[in-house]
Each structure stands twice: as C-alpha cells, then as structure tokens.
C-alpha positions as CSV (number, residue, x, y, z in Angstrom):
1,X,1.6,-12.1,12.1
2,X,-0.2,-13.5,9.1
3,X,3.0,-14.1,6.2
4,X,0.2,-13.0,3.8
5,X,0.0,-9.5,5.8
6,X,3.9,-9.1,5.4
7,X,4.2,-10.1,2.3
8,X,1.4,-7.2,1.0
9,X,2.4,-4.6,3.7
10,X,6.1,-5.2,2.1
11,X,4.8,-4.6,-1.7
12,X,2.1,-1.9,-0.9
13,X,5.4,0.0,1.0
14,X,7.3,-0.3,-1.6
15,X,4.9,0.6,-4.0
16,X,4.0,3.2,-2.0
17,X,7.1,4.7,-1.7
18,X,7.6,4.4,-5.5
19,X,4.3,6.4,-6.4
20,X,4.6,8.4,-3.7
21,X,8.2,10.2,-5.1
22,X,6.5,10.0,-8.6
23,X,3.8,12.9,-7.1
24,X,6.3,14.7,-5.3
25,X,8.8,15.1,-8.4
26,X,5.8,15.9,-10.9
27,X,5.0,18.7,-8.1
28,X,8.1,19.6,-7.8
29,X,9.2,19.8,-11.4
30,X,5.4,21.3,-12.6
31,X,6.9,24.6,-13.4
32,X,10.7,23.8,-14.4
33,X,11.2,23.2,-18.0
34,X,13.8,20.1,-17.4
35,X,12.2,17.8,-15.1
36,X,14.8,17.2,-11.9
37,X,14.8,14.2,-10.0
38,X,14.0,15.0,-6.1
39,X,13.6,13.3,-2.5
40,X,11.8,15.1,0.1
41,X,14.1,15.8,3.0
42,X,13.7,15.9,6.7
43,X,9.8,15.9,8.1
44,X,8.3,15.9,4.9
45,X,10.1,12.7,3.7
46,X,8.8,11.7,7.5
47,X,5.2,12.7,7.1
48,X,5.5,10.7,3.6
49,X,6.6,7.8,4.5
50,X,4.0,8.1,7.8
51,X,1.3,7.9,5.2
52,X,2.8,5.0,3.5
53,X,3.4,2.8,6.4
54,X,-0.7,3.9,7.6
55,X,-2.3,2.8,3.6
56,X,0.1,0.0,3.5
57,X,-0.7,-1.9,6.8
58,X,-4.7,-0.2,6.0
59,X,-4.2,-2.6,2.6
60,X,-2.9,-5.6,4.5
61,X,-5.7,-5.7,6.8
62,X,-8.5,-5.3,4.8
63,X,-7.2,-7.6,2.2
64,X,-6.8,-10.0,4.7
65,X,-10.3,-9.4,6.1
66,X,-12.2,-10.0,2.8
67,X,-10.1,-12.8,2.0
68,X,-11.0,-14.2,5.5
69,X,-14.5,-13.3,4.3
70,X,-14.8,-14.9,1.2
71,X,-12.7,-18.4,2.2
72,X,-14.4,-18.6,5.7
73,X,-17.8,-20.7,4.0
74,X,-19.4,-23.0,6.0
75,X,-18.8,-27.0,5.8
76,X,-20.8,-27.9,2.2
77,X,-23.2,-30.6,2.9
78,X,-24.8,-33.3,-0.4
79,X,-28.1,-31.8,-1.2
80,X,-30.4,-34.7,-0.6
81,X,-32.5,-35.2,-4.4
C-alpha cells in the first residue's frame, strides 16, 4: 500500500475519532447544565469507530485518485514556433 494512503488514512482516523467524540459529548451533554466528558461504550463506540475507519480509508482513496489525476500528465513536448 501506497505510504501516502497510510499516512492520510492514519490522520483522517485520528481526526476522525477526535470529531467524532466532540458530536457525541455535545449530544450527550445538550441538556445538562455542566458539560460531562463521555465515551460511547460497547456497540455504539463500535458502530463509531466502523464509520471512521469507512470515511477515513473513503478520504485516502480519493485523495489518492485525484492526486493520481492531476500528476498523471502526459510527456510535454517543445511547441515548434
């Protein structure tokens, strides 16, 4: 595998993970007056991080396809005057 896949695979994961908590506590903590930090437990932390995993490896591929796409150009010839 590509190192430029795991390299953004790895950041969007961990990125991921990071906003993903950040939605689930400002759920969470919508109607408490102090805000409470939280980690989702059993299946939902598993259908989170499911998600994650899925967008992250969906951002490494197409990030890698229009790179691919934009630096695959044909061999530049002189223009002839």
């Amino acid at each position: 595998m590509n190192k430029k896949v795991l390299i953004i695979t790895g950041a969007g994961l961990a990125i991921g993970f990071a906003e993903a908590l950040i939605y689930y506590n400002l759920g969470k903590n919508s109607k408490n007056e102090k805000f409470k930090l939280q980690m989702p437990k059993g299946a939902e932390l598993l259908k989170t991080a499911g998600i994650i995993v899925a967008t992250s490896l969906a951002t490494a591929a197409l990030s890698n396809i229009l790179e691919n796409a934009i630096t695959d150009t044909s061999e530049l010839k002189p223009a002839i005057a």
